[in-house]
C-alpha positions in Angstrom: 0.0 0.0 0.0 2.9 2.5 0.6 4.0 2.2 -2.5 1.0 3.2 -4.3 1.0 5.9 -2.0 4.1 7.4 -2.8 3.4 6.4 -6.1 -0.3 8.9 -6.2 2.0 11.1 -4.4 4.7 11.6 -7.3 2.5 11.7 -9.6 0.3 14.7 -8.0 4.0 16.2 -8.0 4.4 15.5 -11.7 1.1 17.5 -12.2 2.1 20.3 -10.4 5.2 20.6 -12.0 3.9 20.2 -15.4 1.5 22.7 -14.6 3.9 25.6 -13.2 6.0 24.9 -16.3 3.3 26.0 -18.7 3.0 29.1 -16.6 6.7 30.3 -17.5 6.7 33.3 -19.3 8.4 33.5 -22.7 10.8 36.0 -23.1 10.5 37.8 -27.0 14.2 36.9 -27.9 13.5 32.9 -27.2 15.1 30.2 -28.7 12.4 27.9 -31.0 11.9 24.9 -28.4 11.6 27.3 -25.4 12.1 27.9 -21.7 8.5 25.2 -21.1 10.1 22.0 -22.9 12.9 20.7 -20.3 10.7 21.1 -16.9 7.5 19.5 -18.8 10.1 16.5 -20.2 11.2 16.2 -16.2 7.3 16.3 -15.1 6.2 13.6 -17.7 9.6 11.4 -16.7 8.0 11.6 -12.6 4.5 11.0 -14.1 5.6 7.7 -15.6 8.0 6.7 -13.2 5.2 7.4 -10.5 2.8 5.4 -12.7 5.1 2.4 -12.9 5.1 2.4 -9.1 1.4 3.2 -8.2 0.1 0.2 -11.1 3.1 -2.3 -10.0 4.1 -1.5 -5.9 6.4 -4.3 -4.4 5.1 -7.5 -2.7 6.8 -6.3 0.2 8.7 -3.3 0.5 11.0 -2.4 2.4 11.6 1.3 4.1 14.4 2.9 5.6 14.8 3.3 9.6 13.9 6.4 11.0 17.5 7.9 11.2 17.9 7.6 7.4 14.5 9.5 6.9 15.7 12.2 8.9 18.5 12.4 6.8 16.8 12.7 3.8 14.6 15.1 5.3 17.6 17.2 6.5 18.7 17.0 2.8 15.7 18.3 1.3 15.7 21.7 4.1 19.3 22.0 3.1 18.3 22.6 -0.6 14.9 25.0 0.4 17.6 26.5 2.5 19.9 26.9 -0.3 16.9 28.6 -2.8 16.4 31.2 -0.3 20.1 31.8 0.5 20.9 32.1 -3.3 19.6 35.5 -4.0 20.8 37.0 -0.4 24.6 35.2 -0.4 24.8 34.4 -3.9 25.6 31.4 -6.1 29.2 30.6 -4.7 28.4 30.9 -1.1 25.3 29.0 -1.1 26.5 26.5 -3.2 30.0 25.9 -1.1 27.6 25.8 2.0 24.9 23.4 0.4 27.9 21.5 -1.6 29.9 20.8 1.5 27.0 19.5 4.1 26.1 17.0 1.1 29.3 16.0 0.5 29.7 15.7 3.9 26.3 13.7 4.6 27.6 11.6 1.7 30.3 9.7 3.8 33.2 12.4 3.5 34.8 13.5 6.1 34.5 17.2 7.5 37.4 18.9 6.2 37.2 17.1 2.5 33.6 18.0 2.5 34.0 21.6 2.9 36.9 21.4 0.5 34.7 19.7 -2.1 32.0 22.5 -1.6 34.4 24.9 -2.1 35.9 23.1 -4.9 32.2 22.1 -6.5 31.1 25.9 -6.0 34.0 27.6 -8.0 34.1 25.0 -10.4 30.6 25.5 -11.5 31.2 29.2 -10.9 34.1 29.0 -13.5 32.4 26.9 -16.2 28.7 28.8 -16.0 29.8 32.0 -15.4 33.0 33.0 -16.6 33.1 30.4 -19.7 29.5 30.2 -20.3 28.7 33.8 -19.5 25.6 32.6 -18.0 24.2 34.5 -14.8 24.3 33.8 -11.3 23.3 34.9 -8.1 25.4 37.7 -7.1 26.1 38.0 -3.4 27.1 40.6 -1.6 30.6 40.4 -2.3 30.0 40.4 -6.4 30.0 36.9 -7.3 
């Protein structure tokens, strides 16, 4: 049963998201396929996947212990944390930040963990912003 509640539950999710992706506005200077096509593509891939679970659930399935729900649910504050931070301490900041407890809830140990958020931050940094000339958040310090 948990399954196909989880299951419903992705798939309200995958309707939502479809939904706010046909409300993005379209900027005049727009490429042909648009700003709408990649987060519908993402919505329909959870609406399928969600299907596939909700019409075919496990015989018995099997769910995590308590502590590794809470770390999951840690997780997912650190990255509506990490929204809101982005436009207050900008991209490199709240990227090393959100990078580095990840990393760090991924198995790595302290200090590598805040070296790879440093390391992941710039290095997207770099590649989207000074390569790419793509925007980011600015912080208060200019990047």
């Amino acid at each position: 049963m948990s399954d196909r509640i989880m299951g419903g539950l992705g798939l309200l999710l995958a309707l939502f998201f479809i939904w706010q992706a046909t409300l993005i506005k379209e900027s005049f200077i727009s490429d042909p396929v648009g700003p709408k096509v990649f987060p519908i593509i993402i919505g329909v891939l959870v609406g399928v996947s969600s299907l596939a679970i909700f019409f075919k659930p496990d015989d018995e399935p099997e769910w995590p212990e308590f502590s590794r729900l809470f770390e999951v649910g840690m997780t997912v504050a650190v990255m509506i944390a990490y929204a809101y931070a982005l436009p207050i301490a900008g991209f490199v900041v709240s990227t090393a930040f959100a990078g580095g407890f990840l990393s760090w809830r991924l198995g790595t140990p302290p200090v590598k963990a805040v070296i790879a958020g440093v390391t992941i931050s710039v290095g997207i940094y770099v590649v989207f912003h000074l390569i790419l000339g793509l925007s980011l958040a600015r912080g208060p310090w200019g990047f």
